[in-house]
VORO-698241 format. One line per 5 residues: for each residue z, x, y of C-alpha. Coordinates in pm, 1 decimal. Layout:
<rs>
Z:X:Y; ...
</rs>
This chain:
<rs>
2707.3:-4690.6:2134.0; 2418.1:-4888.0:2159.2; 2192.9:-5107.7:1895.4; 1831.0:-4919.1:2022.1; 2064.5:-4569.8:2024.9
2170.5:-4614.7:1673.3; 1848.3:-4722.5:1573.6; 1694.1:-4415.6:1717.2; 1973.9:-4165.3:1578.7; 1925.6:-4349.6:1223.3
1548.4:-4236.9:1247.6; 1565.3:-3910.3:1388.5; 1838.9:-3879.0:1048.7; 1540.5:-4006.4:831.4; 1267.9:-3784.9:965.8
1482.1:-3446.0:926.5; 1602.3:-3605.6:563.2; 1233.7:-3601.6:483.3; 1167.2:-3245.2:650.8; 1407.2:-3086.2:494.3
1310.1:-3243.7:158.3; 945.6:-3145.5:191.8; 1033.3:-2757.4:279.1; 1257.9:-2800.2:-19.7; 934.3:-2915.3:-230.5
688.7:-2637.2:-67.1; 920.9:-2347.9:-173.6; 1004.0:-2470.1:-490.5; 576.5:-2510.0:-509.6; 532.1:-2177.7:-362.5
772.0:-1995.9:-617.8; 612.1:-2188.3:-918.7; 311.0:-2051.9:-828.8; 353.6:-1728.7:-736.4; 370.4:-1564.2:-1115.9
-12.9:-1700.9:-1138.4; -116.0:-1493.2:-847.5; -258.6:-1149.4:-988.0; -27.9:-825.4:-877.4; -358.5:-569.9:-817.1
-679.2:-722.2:-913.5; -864.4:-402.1:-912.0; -651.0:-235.7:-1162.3; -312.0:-139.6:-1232.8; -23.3:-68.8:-951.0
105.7:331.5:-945.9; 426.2:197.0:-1064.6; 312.0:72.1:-1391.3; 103.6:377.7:-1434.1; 443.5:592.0:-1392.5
595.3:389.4:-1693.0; 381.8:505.4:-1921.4; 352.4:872.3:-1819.6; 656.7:1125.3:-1929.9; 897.9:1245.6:-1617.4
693.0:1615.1:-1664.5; 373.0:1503.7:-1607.2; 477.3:1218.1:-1320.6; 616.7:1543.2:-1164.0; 300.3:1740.7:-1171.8
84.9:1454.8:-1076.7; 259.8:1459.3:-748.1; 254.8:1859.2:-675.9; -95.1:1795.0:-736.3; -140.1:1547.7:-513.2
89.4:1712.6:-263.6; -131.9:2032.3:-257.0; -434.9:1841.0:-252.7; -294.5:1675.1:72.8; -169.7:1919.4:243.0
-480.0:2103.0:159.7; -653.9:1844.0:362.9; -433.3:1779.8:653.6; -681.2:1957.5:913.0; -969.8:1650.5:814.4
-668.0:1399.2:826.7; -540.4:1544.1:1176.8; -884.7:1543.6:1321.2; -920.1:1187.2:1177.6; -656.1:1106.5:1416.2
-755.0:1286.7:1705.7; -1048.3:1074.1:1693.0; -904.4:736.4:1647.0; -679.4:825.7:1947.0; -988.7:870.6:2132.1
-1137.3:545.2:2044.2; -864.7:371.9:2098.8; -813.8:504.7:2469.0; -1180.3:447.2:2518.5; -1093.4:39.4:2407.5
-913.6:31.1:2689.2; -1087.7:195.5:2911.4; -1230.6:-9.4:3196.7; -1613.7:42.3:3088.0; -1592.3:-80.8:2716.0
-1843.8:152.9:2519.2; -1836.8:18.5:2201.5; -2089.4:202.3:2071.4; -1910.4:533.9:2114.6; -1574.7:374.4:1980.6
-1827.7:280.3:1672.4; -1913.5:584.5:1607.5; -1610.4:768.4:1711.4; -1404.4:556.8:1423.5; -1733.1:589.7:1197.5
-1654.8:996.4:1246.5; -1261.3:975.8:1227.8; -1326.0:739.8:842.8; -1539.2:1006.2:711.3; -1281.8:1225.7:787.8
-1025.3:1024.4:585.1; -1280.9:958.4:310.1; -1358.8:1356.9:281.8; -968.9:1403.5:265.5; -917.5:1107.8:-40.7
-1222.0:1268.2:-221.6; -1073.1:1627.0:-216.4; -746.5:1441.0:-353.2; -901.1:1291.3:-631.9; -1138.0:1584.2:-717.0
-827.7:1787.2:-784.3; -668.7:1497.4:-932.3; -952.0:1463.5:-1205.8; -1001.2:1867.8:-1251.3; -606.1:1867.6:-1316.2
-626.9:1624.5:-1545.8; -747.4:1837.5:-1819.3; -422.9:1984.7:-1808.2; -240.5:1677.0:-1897.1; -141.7:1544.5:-2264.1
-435.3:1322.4:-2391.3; -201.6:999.2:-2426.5; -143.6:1071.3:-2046.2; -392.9:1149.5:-1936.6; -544.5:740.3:-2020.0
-354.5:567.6:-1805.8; -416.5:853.6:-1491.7; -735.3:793.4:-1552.2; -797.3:493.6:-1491.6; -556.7:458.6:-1185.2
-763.4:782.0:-1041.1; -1118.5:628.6:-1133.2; -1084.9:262.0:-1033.0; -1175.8:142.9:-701.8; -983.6:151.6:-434.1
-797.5:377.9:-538.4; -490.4:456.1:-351.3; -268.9:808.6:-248.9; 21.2:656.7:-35.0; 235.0:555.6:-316.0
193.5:934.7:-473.5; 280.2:1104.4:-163.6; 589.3:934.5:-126.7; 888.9:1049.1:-347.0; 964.9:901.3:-700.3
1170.9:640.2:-794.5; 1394.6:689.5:-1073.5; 1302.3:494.0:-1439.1; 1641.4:408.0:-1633.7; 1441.7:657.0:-1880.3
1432.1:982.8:-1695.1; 1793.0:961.4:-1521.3; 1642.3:1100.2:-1234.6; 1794.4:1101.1:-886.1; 1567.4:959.8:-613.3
1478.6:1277.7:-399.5; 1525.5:1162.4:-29.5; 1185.4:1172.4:213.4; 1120.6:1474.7:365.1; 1215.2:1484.8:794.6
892.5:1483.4:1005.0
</rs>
């Protein structure tokens, strides 16, 4: 082998030494960090909500919420119709954007009608609820930005309750 080809294999062998050394550094910086970095800055996560609440009344929270859903699915199935229309209008040849405007302005008022039934029936249930419940629901249900996918989806078992996860329903 020759001098120039060893000098050239000896620096490529430096460079990646150094690469690998920095990405090494960055992850160890990343993972540092990353407990500093605020979980839900609008209030607290569904999860930590379900912590606090007995298994009864994490159970009725979700037939609530269920109900309330289901109740709604016409004004969440029409929100979709109309998305699916915008969205075939986007790629139409003649781009209208006004009428994909509005038709996604219609299709969100839809979905905002549906999350405002949920939560009206969430707050008139919650009457029902024990009073040292019925804090923590409250302000998960009242905060902003509040949030129904993680109720509609089935429970995860606490090491408290000794509840089996209930597998997802087949669409």
């Amino acid at each position: 082998m020759s001098a120039g080809m060893k000098w050239v294999l000896g620096l490529s062998l430096m460079v990646n030494v150094f690469l690998v050394a920095g990405g090494i550094a960055a992850l160890a910086a990343v993972q540092h960090h990353i407990p500093d970095i605020p979980k839900s800055p609008t209030g607290p996560a569904w999860e930590d909500v379900e912590k606090q609440l007995s298994p009864t009344t994490r159970t009725h929270i979700r037939e609530i919420v269920k109900a309330a859903a289901l109740d709604t699915e016409s004004d969440m199935t029409k929100a979709h119709e109309l998305r699916a229309q915008a969205e075939q209008l986007a790629q139409a040849p003649h781009y209208d954007a006004a009428r994909i405007v509005d038709l996604a302005e219609q299709a969100r008022s839809y979905e905002n009608m549906s999350r405002a039934k949920i939560e009206t029936a969430m707050i008139q249930d919650m009457a029902s609820l024990p009073v040292n419940d019925r804090g923590p629901v409250a302000v998960f249900v009242l905060r902003p930005g509040f949030h129904l996918r993680k109720l509609l989806t089935p429970s995860q078992s606490s090491p408290t309750d000794g509840a089996q996860p209930q597998p997802a329903a087949a669409k």
